[in-house]
N, CA, C and O atoms as CSV, one atom per row, in Angstrom:
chain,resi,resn,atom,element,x,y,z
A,1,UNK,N,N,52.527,72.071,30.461
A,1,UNK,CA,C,51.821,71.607,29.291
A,1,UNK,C,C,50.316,71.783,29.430
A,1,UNK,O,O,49.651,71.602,28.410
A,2,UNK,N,N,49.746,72.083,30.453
A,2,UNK,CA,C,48.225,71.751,31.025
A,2,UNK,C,C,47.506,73.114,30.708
A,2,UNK,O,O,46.284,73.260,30.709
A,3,UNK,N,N,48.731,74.407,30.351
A,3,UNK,CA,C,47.881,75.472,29.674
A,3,UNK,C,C,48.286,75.613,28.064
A,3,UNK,O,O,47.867,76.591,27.445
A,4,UNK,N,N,49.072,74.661,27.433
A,4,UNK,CA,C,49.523,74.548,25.909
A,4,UNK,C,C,48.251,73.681,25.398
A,4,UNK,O,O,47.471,74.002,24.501
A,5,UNK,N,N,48.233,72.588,26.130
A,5,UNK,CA,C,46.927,71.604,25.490
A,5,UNK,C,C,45.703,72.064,26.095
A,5,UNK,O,O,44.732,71.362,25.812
A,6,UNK,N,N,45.524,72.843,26.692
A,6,UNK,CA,C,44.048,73.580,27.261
A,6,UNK,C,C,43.260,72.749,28.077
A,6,UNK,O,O,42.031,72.798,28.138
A,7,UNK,N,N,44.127,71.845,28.817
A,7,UNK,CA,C,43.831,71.173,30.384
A,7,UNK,C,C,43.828,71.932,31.469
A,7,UNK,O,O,43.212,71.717,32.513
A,8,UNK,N,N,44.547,72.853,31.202
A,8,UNK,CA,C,44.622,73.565,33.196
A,8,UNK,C,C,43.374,74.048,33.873
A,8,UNK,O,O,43.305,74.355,35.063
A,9,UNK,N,N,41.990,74.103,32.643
A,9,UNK,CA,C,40.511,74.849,33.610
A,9,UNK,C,C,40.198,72.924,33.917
A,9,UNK,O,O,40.198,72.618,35.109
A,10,UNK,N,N,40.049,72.209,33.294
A,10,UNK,CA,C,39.830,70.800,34.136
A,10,UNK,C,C,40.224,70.517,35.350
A,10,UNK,O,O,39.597,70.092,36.320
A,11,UNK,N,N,41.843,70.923,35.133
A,11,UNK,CA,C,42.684,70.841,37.064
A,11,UNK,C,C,41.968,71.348,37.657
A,11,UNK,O,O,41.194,70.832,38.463
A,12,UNK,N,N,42.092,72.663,37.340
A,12,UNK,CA,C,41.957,73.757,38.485
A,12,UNK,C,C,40.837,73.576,39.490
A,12,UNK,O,O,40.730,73.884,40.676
A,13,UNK,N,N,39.848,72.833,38.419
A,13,UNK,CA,C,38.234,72.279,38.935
A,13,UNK,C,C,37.932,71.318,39.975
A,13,UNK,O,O,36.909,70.995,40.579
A,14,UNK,N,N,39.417,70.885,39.996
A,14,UNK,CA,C,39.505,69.611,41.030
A,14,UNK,C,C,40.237,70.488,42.285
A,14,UNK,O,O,40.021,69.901,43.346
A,15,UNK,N,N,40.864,71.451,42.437
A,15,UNK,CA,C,41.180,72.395,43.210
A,15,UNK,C,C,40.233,72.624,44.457
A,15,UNK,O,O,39.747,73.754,44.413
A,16,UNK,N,N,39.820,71.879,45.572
A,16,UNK,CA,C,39.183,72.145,46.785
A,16,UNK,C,C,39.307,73.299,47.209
A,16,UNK,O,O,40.502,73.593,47.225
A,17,UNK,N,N,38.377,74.480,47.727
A,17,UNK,CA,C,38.550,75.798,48.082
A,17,UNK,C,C,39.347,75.702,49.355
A,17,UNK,O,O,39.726,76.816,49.719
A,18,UNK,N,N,39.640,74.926,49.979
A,18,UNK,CA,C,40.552,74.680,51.492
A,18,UNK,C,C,41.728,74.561,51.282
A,18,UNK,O,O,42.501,75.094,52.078
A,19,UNK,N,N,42.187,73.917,50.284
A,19,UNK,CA,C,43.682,73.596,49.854
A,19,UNK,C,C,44.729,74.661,49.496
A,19,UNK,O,O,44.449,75.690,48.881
A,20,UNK,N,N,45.925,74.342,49.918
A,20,UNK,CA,C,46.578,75.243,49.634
A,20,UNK,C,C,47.322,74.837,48.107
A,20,UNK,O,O,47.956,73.789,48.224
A,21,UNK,N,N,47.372,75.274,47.068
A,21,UNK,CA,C,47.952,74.797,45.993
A,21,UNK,C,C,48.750,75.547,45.191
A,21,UNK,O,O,48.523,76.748,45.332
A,22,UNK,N,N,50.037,75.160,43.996
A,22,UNK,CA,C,50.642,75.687,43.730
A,22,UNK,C,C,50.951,75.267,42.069
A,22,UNK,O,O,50.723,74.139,41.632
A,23,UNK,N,N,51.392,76.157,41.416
A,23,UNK,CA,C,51.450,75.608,40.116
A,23,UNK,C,C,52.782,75.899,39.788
A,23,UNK,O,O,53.302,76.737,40.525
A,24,UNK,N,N,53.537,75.408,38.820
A,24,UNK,CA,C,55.009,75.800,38.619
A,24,UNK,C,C,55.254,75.481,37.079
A,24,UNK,O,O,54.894,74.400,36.614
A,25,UNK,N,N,55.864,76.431,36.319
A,25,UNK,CA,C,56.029,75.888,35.142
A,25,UNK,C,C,56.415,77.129,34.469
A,25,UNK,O,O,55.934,78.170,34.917
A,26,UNK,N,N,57.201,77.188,33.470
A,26,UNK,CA,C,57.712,78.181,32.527
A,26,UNK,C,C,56.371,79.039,32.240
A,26,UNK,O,O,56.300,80.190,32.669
A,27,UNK,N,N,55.460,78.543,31.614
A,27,UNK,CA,C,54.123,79.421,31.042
A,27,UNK,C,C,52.840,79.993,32.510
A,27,UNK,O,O,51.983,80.876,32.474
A,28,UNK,N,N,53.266,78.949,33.755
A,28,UNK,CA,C,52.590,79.936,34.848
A,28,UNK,C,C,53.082,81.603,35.486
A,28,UNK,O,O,52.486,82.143,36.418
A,29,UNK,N,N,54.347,82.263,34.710
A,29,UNK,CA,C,54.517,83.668,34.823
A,29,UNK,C,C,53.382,84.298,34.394
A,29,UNK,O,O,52.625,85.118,34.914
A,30,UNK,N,N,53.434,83.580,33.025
A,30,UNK,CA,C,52.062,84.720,32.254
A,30,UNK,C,C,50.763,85.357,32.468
A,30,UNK,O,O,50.226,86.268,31.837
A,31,UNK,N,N,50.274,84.535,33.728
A,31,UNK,CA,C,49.360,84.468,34.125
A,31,UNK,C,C,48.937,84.427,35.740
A,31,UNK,O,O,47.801,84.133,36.113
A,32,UNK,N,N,49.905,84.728,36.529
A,32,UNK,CA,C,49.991,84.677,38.013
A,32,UNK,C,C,47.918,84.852,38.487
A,32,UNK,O,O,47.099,84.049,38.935
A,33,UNK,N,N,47.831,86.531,38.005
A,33,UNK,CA,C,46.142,86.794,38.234
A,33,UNK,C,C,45.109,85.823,38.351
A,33,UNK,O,O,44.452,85.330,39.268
A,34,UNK,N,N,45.186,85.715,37.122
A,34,UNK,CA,C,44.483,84.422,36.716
A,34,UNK,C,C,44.186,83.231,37.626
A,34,UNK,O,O,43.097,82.875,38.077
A,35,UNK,N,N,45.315,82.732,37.784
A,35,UNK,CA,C,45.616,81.738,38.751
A,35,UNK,C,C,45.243,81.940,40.326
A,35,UNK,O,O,44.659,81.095,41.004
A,36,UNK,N,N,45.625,83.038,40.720
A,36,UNK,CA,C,45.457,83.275,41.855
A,36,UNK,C,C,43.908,83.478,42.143
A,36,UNK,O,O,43.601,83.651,43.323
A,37,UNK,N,N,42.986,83.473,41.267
A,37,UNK,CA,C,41.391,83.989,41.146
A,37,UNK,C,C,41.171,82.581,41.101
A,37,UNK,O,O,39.987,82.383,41.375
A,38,UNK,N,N,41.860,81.361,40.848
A,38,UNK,CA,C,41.272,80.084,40.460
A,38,UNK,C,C,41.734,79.527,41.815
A,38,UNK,O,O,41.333,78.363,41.834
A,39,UNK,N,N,42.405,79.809,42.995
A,39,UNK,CA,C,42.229,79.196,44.361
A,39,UNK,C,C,44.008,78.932,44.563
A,39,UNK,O,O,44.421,78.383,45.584
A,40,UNK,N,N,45.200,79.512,43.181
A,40,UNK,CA,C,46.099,78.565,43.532
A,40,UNK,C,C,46.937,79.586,44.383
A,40,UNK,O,O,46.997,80.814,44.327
A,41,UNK,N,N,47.452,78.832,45.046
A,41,UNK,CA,C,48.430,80.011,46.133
A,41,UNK,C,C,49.662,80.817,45.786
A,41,UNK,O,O,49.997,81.983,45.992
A,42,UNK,N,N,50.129,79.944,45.281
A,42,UNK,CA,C,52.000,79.719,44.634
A,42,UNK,C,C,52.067,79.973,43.186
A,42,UNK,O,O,51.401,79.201,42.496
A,43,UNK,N,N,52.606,80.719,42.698
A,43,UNK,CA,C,52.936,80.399,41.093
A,43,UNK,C,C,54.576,80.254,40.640
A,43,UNK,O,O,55.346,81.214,40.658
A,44,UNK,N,N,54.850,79.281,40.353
A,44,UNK,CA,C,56.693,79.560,40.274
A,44,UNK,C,C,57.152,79.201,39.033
A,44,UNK,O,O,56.574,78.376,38.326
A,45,UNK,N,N,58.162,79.776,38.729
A,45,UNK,CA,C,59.087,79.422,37.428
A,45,UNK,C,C,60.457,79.694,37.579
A,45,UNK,O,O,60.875,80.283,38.576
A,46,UNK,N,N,61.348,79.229,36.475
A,46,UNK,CA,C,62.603,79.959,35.837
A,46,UNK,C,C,62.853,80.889,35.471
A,46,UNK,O,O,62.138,81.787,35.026
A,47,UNK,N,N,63.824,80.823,35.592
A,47,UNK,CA,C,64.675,82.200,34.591
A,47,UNK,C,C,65.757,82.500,34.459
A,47,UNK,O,O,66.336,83.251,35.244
A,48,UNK,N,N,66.388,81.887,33.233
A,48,UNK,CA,C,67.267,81.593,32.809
A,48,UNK,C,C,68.293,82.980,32.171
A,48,UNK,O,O,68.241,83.799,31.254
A,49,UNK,N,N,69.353,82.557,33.493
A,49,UNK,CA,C,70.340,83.953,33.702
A,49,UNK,C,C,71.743,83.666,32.782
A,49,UNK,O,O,72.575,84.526,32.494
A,50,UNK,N,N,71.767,82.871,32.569
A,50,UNK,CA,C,73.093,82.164,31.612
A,50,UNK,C,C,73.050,81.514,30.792
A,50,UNK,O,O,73.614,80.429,30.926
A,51,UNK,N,N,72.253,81.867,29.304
A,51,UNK,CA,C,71.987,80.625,28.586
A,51,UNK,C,C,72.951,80.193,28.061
A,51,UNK,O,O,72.499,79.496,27.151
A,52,UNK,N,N,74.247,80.134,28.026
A,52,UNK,CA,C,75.378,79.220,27.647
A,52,UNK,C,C,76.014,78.171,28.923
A,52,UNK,O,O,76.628,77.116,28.766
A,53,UNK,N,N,75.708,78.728,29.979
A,53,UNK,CA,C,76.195,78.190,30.720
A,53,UNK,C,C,75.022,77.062,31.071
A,53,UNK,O,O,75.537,76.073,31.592
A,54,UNK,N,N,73.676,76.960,30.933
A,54,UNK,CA,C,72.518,76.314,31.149
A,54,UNK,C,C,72.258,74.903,30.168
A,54,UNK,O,O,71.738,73.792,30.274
A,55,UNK,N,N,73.181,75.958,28.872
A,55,UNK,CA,C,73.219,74.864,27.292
A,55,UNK,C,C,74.488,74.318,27.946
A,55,UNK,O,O,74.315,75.528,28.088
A,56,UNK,N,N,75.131,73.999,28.269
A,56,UNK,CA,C,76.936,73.394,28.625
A,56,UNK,C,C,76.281,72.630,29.744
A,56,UNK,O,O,76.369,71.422,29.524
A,57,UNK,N,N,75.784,72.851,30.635
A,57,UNK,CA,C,75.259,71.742,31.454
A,57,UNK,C,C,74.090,70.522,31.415
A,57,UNK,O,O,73.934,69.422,31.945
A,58,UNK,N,N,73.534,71.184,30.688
A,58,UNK,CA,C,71.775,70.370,30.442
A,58,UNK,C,C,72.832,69.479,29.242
A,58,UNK,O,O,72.513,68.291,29.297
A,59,UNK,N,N,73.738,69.662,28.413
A,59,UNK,CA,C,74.661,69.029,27.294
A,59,UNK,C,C,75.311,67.800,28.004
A,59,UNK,O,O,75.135,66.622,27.690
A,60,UNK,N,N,76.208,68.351,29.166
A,60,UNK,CA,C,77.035,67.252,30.217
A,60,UNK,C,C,75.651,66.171,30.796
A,60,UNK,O,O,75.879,64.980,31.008
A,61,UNK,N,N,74.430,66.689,30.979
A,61,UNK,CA,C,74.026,65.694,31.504
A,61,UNK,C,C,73.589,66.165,33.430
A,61,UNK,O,O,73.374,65.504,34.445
A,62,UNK,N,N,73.634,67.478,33.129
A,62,UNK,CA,C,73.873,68.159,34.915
A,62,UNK,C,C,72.357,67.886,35.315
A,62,UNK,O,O,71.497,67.542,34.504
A,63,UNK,N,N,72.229,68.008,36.147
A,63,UNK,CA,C,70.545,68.013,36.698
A,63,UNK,C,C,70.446,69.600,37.474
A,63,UNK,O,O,71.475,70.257,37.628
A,64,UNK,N,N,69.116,70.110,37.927
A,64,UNK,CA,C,68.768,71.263,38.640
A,64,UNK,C,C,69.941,71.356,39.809
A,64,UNK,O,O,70.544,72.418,39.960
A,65,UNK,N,N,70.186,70.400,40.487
A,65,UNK,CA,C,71.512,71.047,41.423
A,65,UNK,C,C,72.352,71.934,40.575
A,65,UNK,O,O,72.393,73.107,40.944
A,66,UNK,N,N,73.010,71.623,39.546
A,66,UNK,CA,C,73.930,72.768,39.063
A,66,UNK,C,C,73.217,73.898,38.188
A,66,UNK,O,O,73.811,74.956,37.978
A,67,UNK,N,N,72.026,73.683,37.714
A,67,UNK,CA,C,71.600,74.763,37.251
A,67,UNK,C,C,71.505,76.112,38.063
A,67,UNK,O,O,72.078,77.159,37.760
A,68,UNK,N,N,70.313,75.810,39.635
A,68,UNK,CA,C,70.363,76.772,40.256
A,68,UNK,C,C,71.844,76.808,41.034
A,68,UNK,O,O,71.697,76.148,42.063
A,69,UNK,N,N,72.446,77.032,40.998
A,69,UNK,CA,C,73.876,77.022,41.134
A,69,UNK,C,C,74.469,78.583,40.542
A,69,UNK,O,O,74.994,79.610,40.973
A,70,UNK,N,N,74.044,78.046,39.400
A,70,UNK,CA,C,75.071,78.785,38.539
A,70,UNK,C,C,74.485,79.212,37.274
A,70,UNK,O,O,75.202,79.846,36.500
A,71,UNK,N,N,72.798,78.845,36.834
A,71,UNK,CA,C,72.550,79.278,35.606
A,71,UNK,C,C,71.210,79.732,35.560
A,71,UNK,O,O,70.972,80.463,34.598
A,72,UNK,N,N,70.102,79.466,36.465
A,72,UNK,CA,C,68.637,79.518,36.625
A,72,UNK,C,C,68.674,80.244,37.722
A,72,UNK,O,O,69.691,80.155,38.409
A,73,UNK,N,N,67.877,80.895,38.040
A,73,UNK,CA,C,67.138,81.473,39.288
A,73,UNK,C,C,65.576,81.295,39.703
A,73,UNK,O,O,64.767,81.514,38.802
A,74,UNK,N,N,65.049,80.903,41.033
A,74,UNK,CA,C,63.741,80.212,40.743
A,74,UNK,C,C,63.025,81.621,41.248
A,74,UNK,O,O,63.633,82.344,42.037
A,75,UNK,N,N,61.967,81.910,40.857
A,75,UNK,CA,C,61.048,82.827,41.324
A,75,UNK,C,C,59.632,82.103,41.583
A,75,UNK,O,O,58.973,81.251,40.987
A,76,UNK,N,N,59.470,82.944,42.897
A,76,UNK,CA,C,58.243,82.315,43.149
A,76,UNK,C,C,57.061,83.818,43.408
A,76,UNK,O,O,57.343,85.011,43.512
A,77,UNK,N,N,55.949,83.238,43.438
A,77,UNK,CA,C,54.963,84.751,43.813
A,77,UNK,C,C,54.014,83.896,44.949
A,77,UNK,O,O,53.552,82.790,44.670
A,78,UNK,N,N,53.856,84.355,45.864
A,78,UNK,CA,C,52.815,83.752,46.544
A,78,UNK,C,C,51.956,84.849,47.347
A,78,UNK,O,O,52.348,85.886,47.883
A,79,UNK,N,N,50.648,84.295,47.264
A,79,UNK,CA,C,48.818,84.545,47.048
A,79,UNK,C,C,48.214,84.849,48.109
A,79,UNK,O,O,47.154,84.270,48.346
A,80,UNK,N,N,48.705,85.804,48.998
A,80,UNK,CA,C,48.247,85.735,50.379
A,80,UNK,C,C,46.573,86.159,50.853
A,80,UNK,O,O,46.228,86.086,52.032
């Protein structure tokens, strides 16, 4: 939400140049570069490999154990 409501340059500002940091979220794909120029190490998201099978569980009430299971895959990029 912190790049939908146009909070994420406030975070990022609090971002110590020593720290290792990471951001995760559906809308941090879009922008890995970006991010990685602002100090963060990690950028990760979803990606949703089964959307019926993702809608049938998030429906039952499943949590992330059965998603990455069987319906999500997590990707990560990291900033070396």
């Amino acid at each position: 939400m912190a790049f939908a409501n146009g909070f994420i340059d406030g975070l990022l500002d609090y971002v110590r140049p020593q720290a290792v940091s990471a951001i995760a979220g559906p809308t941090s794909s879009f922008i890995p570069d970006a991010l990685f120029k602002r100090n963060i190490r990690m950028v990760s998201w979803v990606v949703v490999i089964d959307s019926d099978k993702t809608l049938d569980i998030i429906s039952e009430r499943g949590g992330a154990y059965h998603l990455f299971r069987s319906a999500v895959s997590k990707i990560s990029i990291l900033n070396q």
